[in-house]
Steps between C-alpha positions, in 0.01 A plus 500: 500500500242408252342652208394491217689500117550901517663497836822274357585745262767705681550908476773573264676758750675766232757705479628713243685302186433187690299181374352278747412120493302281716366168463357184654280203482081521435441147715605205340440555116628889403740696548530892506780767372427860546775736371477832401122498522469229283335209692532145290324212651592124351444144566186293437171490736249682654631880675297484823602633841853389672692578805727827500840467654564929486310695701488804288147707545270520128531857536912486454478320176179480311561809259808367457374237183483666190472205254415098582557247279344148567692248361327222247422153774302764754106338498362831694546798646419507874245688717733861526756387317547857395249756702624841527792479278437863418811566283419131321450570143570198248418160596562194285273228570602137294237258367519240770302734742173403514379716785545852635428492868317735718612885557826354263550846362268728703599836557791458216429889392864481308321231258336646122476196321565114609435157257308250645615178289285293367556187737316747819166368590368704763609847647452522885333731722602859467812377297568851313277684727645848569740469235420886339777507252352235315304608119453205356439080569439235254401214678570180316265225380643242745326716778132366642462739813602841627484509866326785700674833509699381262604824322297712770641848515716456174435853413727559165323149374356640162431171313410144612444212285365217624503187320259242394670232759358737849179357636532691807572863607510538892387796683649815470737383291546814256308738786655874503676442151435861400656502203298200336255618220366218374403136560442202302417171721504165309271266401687243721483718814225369730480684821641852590554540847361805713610877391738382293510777256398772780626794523649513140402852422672500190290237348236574195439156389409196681449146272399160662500230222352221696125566545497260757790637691430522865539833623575627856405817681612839442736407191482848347430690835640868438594426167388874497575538078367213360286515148454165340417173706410150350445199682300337783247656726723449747721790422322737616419331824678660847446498889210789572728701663705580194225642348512773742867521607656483155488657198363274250563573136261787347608508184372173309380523182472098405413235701433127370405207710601214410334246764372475862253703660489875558425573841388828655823560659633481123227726351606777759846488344419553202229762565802723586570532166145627406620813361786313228389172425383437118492126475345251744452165364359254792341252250738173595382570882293259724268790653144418438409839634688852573363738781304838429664763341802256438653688258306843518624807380813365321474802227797406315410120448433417096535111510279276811547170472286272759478119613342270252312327780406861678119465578379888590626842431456643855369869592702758278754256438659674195348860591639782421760360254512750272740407234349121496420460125325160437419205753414160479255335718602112541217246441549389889383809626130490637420871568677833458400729849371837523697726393807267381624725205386800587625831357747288272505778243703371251364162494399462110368154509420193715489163372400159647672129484325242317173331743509776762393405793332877574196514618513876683633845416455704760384881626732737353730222329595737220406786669670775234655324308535756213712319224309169451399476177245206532397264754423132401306343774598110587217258438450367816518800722115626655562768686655838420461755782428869540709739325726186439607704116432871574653752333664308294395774238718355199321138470354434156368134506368300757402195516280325825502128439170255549625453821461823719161547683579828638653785459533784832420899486712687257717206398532643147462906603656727301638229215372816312686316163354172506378454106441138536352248757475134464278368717440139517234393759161344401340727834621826547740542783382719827610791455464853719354790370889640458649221381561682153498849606633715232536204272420618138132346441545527118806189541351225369430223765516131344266226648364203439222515207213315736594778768447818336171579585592381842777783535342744339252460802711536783505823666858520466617308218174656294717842507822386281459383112410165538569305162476136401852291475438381192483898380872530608732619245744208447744648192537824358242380226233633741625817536350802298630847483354778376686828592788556219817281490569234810704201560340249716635253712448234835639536789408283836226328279375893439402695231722822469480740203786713392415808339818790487658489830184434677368142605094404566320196629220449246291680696649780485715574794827615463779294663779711667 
């Protein structure tokens, strides 16, 4: 009959105190000698599939191996060679194999460790797949590709280390390695193939070196405990129906792209990890745009990084993000939408790249935003919306650049502890009648000298303390105090004075 390598290695048929011996020929190159469990293969050439002359049944003899030794002259180990050698468990591999054929070892479960020597080049499909005894691999420099399923199912696998040599990792090919808990890919590594880190349960960390990497789907599908992933967009990518079938991980608290383009399929992965993530940094992504309410409601998120080249902030984008504590807008992006930032209470500044490209903040843009200390307006943006900054009751200094020709109903309401505004348009702005509701009118407003008069007129404007720029306090020089003891000082290009454990705007108004 014929079969393949496995099916020439007769059953060792025991009895007690009794050693048994068998051997024969592997085609035209090797030889075999199996005694006492012990299996020794020699010669020189390729092991591939030969004729058996004993027709003994798998089942009678495959437990029977318990150790195989491959003598030096062997180029490869064949497709089987060894597959569900359950009481295998030391196998000595010699440096003139270069490759390790498919299924070679599958379902070895006897197996804890092996040596792959440094001469091995490639590791076939599902080579160690099954093979649950195993804990550890070190894969050797020599080898370029692991094949898919390669290690699938390896369940005791608790550390991998791939080399800088691999450019490929097929699919599946550590799938269902439960025990893995973290994963470094090389630089040299340039395509992963589909799920193949899925269903690792056990892993926390995820690395991709190679920003370029091509990634296929569903690579960390149900890889329910993972916290930290770097790498390409790619990553987070998997078929639709996972997304409802499986549990993806829940838990992240870092993410960092490193390349490619998020797509929405991506963005719903990681929006299951609303509640725990603290660090998103998207900034080396191709995405010109995200949707509304990309990232809404992440509470826990303190550090947003976006795309460099990302042209809007969509409809309460970042709302809701409680713990958010500074932002920065990239000079690509043209207009941030209604409500974008909304209720990001913690948010305690915002600052701008160098030649914005901003031309619109929208309605309700920094809706409550309580913590922001002062809001610098681009030069080159015209159009702030209604309510765009109410509430945010703890501004001190603003500043509205030449630019901006309007200004919507209650943009500033309830910036109760504005103590100085800079404005810098010739023409006053059009503003609503609520524009500054409950904005202190005794703040000093800086304008252009020519436009006094011309504020002082408006309907609006003519309620705050209009004042001349060149009036503006500059240094502390111009600062007089008259009330016992103080220290003065300038903060944000503003006046404070210091006087016990109390601090007043020169006008007066104490600063909480």
């Amino acid at each position: 009959m014929k079969a393949k390598l496995f099916t020439l290695f007769l059953a060792l048929m025991t009895s007690a105190g009794t050693i048994f011996a068998e051997s024969g020929t592997c085609g035209r190159h090797l030889t075999w000698d199996l005694t006492d469990g012990v299996l020794i293969i020699s010669g020189s050439g390729d092991m591939t599939t030969w004729e058996s002359v004993v027709d003994i049944p798998w089942e009678s003899y495959r437990n029977s191996i318990t150790s195989v030794i491959i003598g030096d002259g062997v180029t490869s180990i064949g497709d089987r060679a060894f597959s569900g050698c359950t009481g295998l468990t030391s196998v000595t591999i010699p440096n003139s194999v270069t490759s390790i054929g498919h299924r070679a070892f599958s379902g070895c479960t006897g197996l804890t460790s092996i040596t792959i020597p440094n001469s091995v080049t490639s590791i076939g499909y599902e080579a160690f797949a099954s093979c649950s005894g195993l804990t550890s691999v070190t894969i050797p420099n020599s080898v370029t590709s692991i094949g898919d399923n390669a290690f699938h199912n390896c369940s005791g696998l608790t550390s991998v280390t791939i080399p800088n040599s691999v450019t490929s990792i097929g699919g599946g090919a550590f799938s269902d390695c439960t025990g893995l808990t973290s994963i470094t890919i090389p630089n040299s590594v340039t395509s992963i193939g589909d799920y193949a880190f899925s269903f690792c349960n056990g892993l926390t960390e995820f690395i991709v070196s190679n920003a370029n990497c091509s990634v296929g789907v569903g690579v960390l599908v149900c890889c329910s405990n993972m916290t930290s992933i770097k790498g390409p967009a790619g990553i987070l990518h998997m078929h639709d129906d996972y997304l409802n079938l499986y549990d993806i991980s829940r838990r992240l608290q870092t993410i960092e792209i490193t390349g490619g383009e998020m797509t929405e399929n991506a963005l719903s992965v990681i929006n299951r990890s609303y509640k725990t993530l603290k660090k998103l940094d998207v900034s080396a992504a191709t995405n010109s745009e995200f949707a509304d309410e990309a990232f809404k409601g992440y509470y826990n998120l303190d550090t947003l990084l976006l795309p460099a080249n990302l042209q809007r902030i969509s409809y309460m984008m970042v709302a809701g993000c409680k713990n958010l504590q500074s932002f920065t807008i990239s000079a690509s992006v043209e207009e941030i939408e209604q409500s974008a930032f909304e209720d990001c209470r913690s948010l305690t500044s915002i600052s701008f790249a160098e030649n914005p490209a901003l031309t619109k903040i929208g309605n309700w843009a920094f809706y409550n935003c309580h913590q922001l200390s002062q809001i610098t307006i681009p030069d080159g943006v015209t159009e702030i919306g209604d309510a765009a900054f109410y509430g945010c009751v703890y501004v001190q200094y603003l500043q509205i650049p030449a630019s901006v020709q309007s200004m919507g109903d209650n943009a500033f309401a309830l910036c109760s502890r504005i103590t100085r505004m800079d404005v810098d348009a010739v023409l006053p702005p059009a503003v609503e009648d609520k524009t500054f509701f409950e904005v202190s009118t005794e703040a000093p407003v800086y304008v252009p000298d020519e436009s006094v008069n011309t504020y002082k007129a408006h309907p609006v404007w003519g309620r705050l303390n209009i004042i001349a720029k060149s009036e503006a306090p500059t240094a502390l020089e111009n600062v007089s105090a008259t009330h016992g003891e103080t220290t003065k000082l300038l903060r944000d290009g503003q006046i404070l004075i210091l006087r016990g454990d109390k601090t007043y705007t020169v006008t007066g108004q104490e600063v909480k």
